[in-house]
C-alpha positions in Angstrom: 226.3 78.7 10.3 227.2 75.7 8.2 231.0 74.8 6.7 233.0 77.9 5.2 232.9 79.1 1.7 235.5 78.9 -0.4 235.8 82.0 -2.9 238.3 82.6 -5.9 240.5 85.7 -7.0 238.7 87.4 -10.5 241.3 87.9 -13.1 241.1 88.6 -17.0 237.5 87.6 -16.6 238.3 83.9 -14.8 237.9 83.0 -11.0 241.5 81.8 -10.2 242.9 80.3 -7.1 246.0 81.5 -5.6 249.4 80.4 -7.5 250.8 78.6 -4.7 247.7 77.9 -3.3 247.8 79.7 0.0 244.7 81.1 1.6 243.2 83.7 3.9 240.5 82.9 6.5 237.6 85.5 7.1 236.0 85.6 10.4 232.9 87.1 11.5 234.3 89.9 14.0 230.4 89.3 15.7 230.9 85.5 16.6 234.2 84.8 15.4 233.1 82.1 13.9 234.8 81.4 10.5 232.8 82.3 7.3 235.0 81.5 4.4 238.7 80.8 2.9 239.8 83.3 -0.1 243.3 82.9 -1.6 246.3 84.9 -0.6 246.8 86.3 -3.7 250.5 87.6 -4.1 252.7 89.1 -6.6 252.5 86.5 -8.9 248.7 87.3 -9.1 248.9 91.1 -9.0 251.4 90.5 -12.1 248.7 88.5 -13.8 246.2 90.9 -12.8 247.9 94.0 -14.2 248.5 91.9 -17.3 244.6 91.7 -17.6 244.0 95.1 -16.9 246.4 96.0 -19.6 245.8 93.9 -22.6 241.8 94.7 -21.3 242.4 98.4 -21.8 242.7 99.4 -25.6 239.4 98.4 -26.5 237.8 99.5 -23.1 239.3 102.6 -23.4 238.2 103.1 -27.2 234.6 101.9 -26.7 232.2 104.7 -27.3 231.2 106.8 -23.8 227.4 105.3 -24.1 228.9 102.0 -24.7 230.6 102.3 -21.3 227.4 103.6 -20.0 224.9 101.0 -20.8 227.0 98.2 -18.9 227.5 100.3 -15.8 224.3 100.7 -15.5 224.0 96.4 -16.2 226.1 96.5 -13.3 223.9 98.9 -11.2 221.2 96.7 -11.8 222.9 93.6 -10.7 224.2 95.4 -7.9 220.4 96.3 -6.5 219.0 93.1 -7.5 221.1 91.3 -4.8 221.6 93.8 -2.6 220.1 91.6 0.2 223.1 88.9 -1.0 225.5 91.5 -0.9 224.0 93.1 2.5 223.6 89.4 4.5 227.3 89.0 3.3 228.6 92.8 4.3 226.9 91.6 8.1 228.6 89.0 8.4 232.1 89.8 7.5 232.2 93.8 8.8 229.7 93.8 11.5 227.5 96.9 11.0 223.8 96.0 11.4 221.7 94.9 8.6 219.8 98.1 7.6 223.0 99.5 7.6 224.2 97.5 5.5 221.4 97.5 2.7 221.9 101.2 2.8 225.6 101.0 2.2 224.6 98.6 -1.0 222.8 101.4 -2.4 225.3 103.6 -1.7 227.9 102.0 -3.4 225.3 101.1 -6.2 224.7 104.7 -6.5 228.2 105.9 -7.8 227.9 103.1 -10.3 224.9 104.7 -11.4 225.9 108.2 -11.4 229.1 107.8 -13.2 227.5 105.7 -15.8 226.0 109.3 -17.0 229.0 111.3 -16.1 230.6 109.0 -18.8 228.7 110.9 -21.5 229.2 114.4 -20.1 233.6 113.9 -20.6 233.9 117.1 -22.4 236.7 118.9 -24.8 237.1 122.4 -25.9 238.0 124.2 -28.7 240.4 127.1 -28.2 240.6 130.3 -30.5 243.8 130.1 -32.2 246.2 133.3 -32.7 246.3 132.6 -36.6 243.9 131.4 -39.3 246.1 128.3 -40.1 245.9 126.5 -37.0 242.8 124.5 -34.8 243.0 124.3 -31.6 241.8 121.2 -29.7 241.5 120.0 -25.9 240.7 116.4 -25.4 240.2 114.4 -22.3 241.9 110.7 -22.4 242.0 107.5 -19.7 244.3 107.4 -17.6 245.2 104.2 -18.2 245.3 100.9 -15.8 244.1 101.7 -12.4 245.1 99.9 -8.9 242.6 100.8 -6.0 243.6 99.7 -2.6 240.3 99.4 -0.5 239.6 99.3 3.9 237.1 97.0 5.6 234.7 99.7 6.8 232.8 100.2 3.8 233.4 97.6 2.0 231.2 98.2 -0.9 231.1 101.6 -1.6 234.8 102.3 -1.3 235.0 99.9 -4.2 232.4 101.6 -6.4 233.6 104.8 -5.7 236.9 104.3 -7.4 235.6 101.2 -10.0 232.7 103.7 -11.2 234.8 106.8 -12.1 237.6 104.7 -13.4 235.7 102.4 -15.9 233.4 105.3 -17.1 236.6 107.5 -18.0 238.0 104.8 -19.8 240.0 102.8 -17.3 241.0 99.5 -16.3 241.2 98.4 -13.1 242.8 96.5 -10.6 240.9 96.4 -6.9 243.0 95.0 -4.1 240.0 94.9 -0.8 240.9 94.5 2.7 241.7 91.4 3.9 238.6 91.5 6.4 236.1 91.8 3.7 236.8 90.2 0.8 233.6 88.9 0.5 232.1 91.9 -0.5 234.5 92.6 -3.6 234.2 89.5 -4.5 230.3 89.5 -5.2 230.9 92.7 -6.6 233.0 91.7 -9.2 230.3 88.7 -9.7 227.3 91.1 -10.8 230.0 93.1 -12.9 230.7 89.6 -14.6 226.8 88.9 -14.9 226.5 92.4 -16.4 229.2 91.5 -19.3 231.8 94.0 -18.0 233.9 92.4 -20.7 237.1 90.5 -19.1 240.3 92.0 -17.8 238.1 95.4 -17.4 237.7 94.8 -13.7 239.9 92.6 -12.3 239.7 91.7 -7.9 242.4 89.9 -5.8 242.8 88.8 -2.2 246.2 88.6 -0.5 248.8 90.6 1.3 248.8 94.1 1.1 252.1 94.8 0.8 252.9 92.6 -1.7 250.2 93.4 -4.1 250.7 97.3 -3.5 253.8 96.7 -4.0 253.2 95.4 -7.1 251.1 97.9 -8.5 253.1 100.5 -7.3 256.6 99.1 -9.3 254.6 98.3 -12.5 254.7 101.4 -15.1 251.8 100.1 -16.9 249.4 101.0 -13.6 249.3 104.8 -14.4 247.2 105.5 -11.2 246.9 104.4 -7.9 243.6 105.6 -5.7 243.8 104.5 -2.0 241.6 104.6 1.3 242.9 104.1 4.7 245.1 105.2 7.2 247.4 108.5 6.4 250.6 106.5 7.8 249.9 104.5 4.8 249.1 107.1 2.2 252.4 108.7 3.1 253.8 105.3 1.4 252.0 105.3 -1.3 252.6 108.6 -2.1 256.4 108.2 -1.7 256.2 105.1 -4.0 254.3 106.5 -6.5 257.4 108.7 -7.0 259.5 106.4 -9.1 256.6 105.9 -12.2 255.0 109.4 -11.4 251.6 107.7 -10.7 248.8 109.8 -10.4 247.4 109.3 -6.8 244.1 109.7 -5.1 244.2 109.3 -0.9 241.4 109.3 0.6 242.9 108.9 4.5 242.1 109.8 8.0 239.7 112.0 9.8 238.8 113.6 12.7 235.9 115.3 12.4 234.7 118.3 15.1 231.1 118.8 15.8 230.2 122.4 16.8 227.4 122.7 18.6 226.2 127.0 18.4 224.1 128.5 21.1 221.4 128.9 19.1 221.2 125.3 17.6 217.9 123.5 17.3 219.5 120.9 20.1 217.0 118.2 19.3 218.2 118.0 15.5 221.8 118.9 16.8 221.8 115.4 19.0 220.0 113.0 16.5 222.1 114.3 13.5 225.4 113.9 16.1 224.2 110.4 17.2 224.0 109.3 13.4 227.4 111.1 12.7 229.1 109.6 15.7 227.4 105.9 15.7 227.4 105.1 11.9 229.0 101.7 11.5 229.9 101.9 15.1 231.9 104.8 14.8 234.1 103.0 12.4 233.8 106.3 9.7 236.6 108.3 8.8 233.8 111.2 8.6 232.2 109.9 11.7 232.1 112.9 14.6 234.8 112.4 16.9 235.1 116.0 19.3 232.3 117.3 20.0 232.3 121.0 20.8 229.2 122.3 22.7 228.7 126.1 23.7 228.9 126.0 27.3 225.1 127.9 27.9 223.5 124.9 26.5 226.1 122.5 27.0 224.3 120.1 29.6 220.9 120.5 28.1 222.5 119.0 24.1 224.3 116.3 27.0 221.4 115.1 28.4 219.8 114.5 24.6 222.8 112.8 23.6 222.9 110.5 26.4 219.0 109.8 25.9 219.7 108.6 22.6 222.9 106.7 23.2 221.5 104.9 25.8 218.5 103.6 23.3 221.2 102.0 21.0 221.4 98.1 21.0 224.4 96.5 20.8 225.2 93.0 19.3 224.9 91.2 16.2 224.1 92.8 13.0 221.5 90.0 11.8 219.7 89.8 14.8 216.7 92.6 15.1 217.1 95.9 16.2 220.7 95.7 16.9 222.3 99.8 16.0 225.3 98.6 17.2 227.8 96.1 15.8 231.2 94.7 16.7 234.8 96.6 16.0 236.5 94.6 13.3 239.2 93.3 15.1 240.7 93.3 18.8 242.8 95.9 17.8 240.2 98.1 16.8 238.8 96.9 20.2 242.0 98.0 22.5 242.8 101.4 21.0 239.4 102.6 21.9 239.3 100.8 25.4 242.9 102.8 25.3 241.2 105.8 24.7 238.8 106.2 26.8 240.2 104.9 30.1 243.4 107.6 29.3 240.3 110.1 28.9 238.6 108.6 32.7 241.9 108.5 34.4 242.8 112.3 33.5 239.3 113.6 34.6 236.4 112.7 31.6 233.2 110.9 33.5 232.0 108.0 31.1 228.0 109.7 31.3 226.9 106.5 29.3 228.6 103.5 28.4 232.7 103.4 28.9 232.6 99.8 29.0 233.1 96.4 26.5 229.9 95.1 26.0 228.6 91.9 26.7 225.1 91.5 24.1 222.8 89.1 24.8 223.8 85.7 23.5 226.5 83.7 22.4 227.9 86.8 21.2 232.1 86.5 21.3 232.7 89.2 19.5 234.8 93.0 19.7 232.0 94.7 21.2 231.9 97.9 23.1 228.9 100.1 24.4 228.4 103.2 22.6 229.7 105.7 25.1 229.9 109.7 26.0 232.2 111.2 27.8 232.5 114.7 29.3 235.2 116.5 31.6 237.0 116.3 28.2 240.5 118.6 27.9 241.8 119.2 24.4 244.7 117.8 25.7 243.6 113.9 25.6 244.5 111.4 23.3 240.9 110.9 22.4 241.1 114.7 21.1 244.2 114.0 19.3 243.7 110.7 17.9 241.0 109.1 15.6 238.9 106.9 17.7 237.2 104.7 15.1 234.9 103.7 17.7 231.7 104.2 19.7 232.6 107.3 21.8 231.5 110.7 21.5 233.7 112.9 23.8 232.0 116.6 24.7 233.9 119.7 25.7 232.9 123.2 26.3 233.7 126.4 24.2 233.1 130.1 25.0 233.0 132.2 21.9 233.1 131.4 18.0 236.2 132.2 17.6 237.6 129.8 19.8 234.8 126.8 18.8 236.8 127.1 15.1 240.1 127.8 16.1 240.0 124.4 18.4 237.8 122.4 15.3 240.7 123.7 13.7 243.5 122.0 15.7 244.1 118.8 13.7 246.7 117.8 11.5 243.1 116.6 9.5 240.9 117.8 7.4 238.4 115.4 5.9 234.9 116.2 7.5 233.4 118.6 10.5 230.4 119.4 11.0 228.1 122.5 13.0 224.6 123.1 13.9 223.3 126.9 14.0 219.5 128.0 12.9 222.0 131.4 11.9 222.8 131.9 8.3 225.3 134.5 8.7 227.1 132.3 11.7 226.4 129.1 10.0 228.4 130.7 6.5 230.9 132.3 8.5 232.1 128.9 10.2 231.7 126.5 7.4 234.2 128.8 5.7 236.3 129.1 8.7 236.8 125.4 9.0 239.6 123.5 7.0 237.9 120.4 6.1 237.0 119.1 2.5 233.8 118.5 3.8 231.2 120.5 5.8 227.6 119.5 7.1 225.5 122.2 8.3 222.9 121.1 10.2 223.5 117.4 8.5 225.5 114.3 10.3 225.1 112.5 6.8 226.6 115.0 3.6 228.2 112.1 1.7 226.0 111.2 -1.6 227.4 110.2 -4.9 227.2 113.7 -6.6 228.8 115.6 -4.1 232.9 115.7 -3.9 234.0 113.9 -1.1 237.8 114.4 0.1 239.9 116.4 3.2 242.6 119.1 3.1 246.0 118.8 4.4 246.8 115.0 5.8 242.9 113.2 4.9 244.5 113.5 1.5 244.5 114.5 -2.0 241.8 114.5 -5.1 238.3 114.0 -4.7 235.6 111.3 -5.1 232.4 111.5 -6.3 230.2 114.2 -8.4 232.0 115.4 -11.4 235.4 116.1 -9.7 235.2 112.2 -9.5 236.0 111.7 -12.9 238.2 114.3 -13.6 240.7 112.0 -11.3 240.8 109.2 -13.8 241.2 111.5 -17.2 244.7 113.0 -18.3 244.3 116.6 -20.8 245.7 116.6 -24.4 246.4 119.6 -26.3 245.9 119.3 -30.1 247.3 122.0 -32.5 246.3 121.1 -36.2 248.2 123.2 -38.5 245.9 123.6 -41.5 247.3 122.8 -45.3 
């Protein structure tokens, strides 16, 4: 590729660089080759961004619902009109492979789309008053200014799911996106600006995370704080929201069980698993991570697996055919190299894969071959731990019962999924399980009208469908006493 980019900070409706001028570098976790220099935006910048958010707000807030609409849905249009841009630029900076990455755009375009309608459809109520003197009124109100702290994996659509909601309730916002992809954001908030989302309405910085959520978490005027990433750090932000009694929205970790019935269609159950568990490289806090397979057709669903693992290219996003891109980081890279030789050492046998990769090329990157491993005991860190990672570790159940009961076994509770051609079975479990999220027969439930969110520590509120919206509105109760 040629020389590096050089991007701005969006505040109050201008492209800024950093107040002391310091800057981050992006790498392409593929070549590790550098792509671009963005400023390291602190809290002098979060200050000025919160400013813009604020004095942004009254009229944003007081604009008519299909006033609000018509310019999401300028945005949505700018959004699809360069999703290639926006696609080419996701490659490059995440890794996942190009179709991937066009579908992500979409994705993320969608919740700009849907909650441009969901905007008109922010109802009231009128309550039946004990006496004939008085009206009774229920109104729904922004929240206010909005800080939304984003992760690398999607780096689109966990942007638009929190920018959409927000700004069609009302709401300002202030995005802070992971200092991996920046890139992203930042063309995001370029088609928002070619849409006329009028200034200080959306407002995108770069720079430490700390600082910044620091700063948005101390500022009173940021009534609401919506985060996705690790629980370790929701637990922070949930204990700083404290001081202003933010509202808070955590969208955190998973680690979602497959259960494979006896009676599951095996051939759907392994290509459905496959796109679950190799989505973005594993790198999906929905993706499946313990597989749990009855043991009468345990080896049969294995050998299906393994057939279509071992069909899945790894290396570069942009070059054709690749399913498989890099980890983001070495990191990323070690903790699953972790994982899986702990798993080998205590018994597992790597069936495919178990190995960095080496694609074809002049490919430098944090690969590793998509892997499955069997001989797996509950007991492992890869059964414990989210993997965020290539591997797909199977193990054994008896009755129903117990498939639940150890799907159950998790301090999380975002996604699971099951396979089962039963009803009654299929009804029964999906109920049984304590996840936010269920797919029956599905590896892919997320859409934009459909709540997405977990149950005990993957988090609190929900994103997407109507619930979505609902996390950005505050309830006001009106008694008119009547002359």
């Amino acid at each position: 590729m040629g020389e590096p980019i050089t991007k701005g900070i969006y505040i109050g409706g201008e492209w800024k660089e950093a107040v002391r001028g310091g800057t981050i570098d992006v790498f392409n976790p593929a070549t590790l080759e550098k792509l671009a220099t963005v400023p390291d935006a602190g809290d002098d910048e979060a200050a000025q961004a919160v400013d813009a958010a604020s004095s942004a707000l009254p009229a944003w807030r007081e604009a008519s619902a299909y006033e609000r609409a018509a310019l999401l849905m300028r945005w949505y249009e700018q959004i699809m009109l360069h999703q290639e841009e926006i696609a080419r630029t996701m490659t490059m900076e995440q890794g996942k492979p190009l179709p991937e990455a066009r579908t992500e755009v979409a994705y993320a375009a969608s919740f700009i789309q849907w909650y441009a309608e969901e905007a008109k459809r922010v109802y009231g109520e009128i309550i039946p008053a004990t006496t004939a003197g008085k009206r009774l009124f229920v109104i729904r109100q922004a929240v206010g200014v909005v800080g939304a702290i984003t992760p690398w994996n999607f780096p689109a659509a966990m942007i638009t799911r929190k920018a959409g909601p927000a700004l069609a309730a009302g709401c300002t916002i202030v995005v802070k996106p992971a200092e991996q992809t920046p890139l992203t954001a930042l063309l995001l908030a370029e088609m928002a600006e070619k849409a006329g989302i009028p200034a200080g309405v959306l407002n995108v910085i770069t720079g430490d995370a700390k600082t910044i959520a620091g700063r948005l978490m101390a500022d009173g005027r940021v009534r609401k704080v919506t985060f996705t990433g690790s629980t370790e750090v929701g637990k922070e932000i949930m204990r700083g929201a404290a001081d202003t009694m933010k509202k808070i929205s955590l969208e955190l970790g998973g680690h979602a069980p497959v259960i494979v019935f006896d009676d599951a269609d095996l051939e759907l159950a392994a290509e459905q698993t496959a796109i679950s568990k190799f989505r973005n490289a594993g790198q999906t806090c929905v993706c499946a991570n313990r597989i749990y397979v009855h043991e009468s057709v345990h080896d049969a669903f294995e050998r299906r697996l393994a057939d279509k693992i071992a069909g899945l290219r790894v290396g570069y996003g942009l070059d054709e055919g690749v399913a498989i891109g890099p980890l983001i980081d070495e990191s990323g890279l070690d903790k699953v190299k972790r994982q899986v030789e702990e798993a080998v050492a205590r018994g597992a046998k790597a069936v495919v894969g178990g190995r960095t990769a080496e694609p074809e090329g002049s490919r430098r990157g944090f690969f590793y071959e998509p892997t499955l491993l069997t001989g797996v005991t509950p007991d492992m860190q890869i059964m414990r731990e989210e993997t965020f990672g290539p591997v797909a570790p199977l193990i054994p159940f008896r009755t129903d019962e117990e498939a639940v009961r150890m799907a159950n076994d998790s301090v999380y509770g975002l996604a699971a999924y099951l396979f089962t051609t039963n009803v009654n079975r299929a009804v029964r479990a999906a109920e049984g399980l304590e996840y936010g999220i269920v797919g029956v027969n599905d590896g892919a439930p997320s859409t934009a009208q459909a709540p997405f969110g977990g149950f005990k520590e993957s988090g609190l509120g929900r994103e997407g469908g109507r619930q979505g919206i609902e996390e950005y509105l505050e309830t006001k109760y009106i008694s008119l006493g009547l002359g």
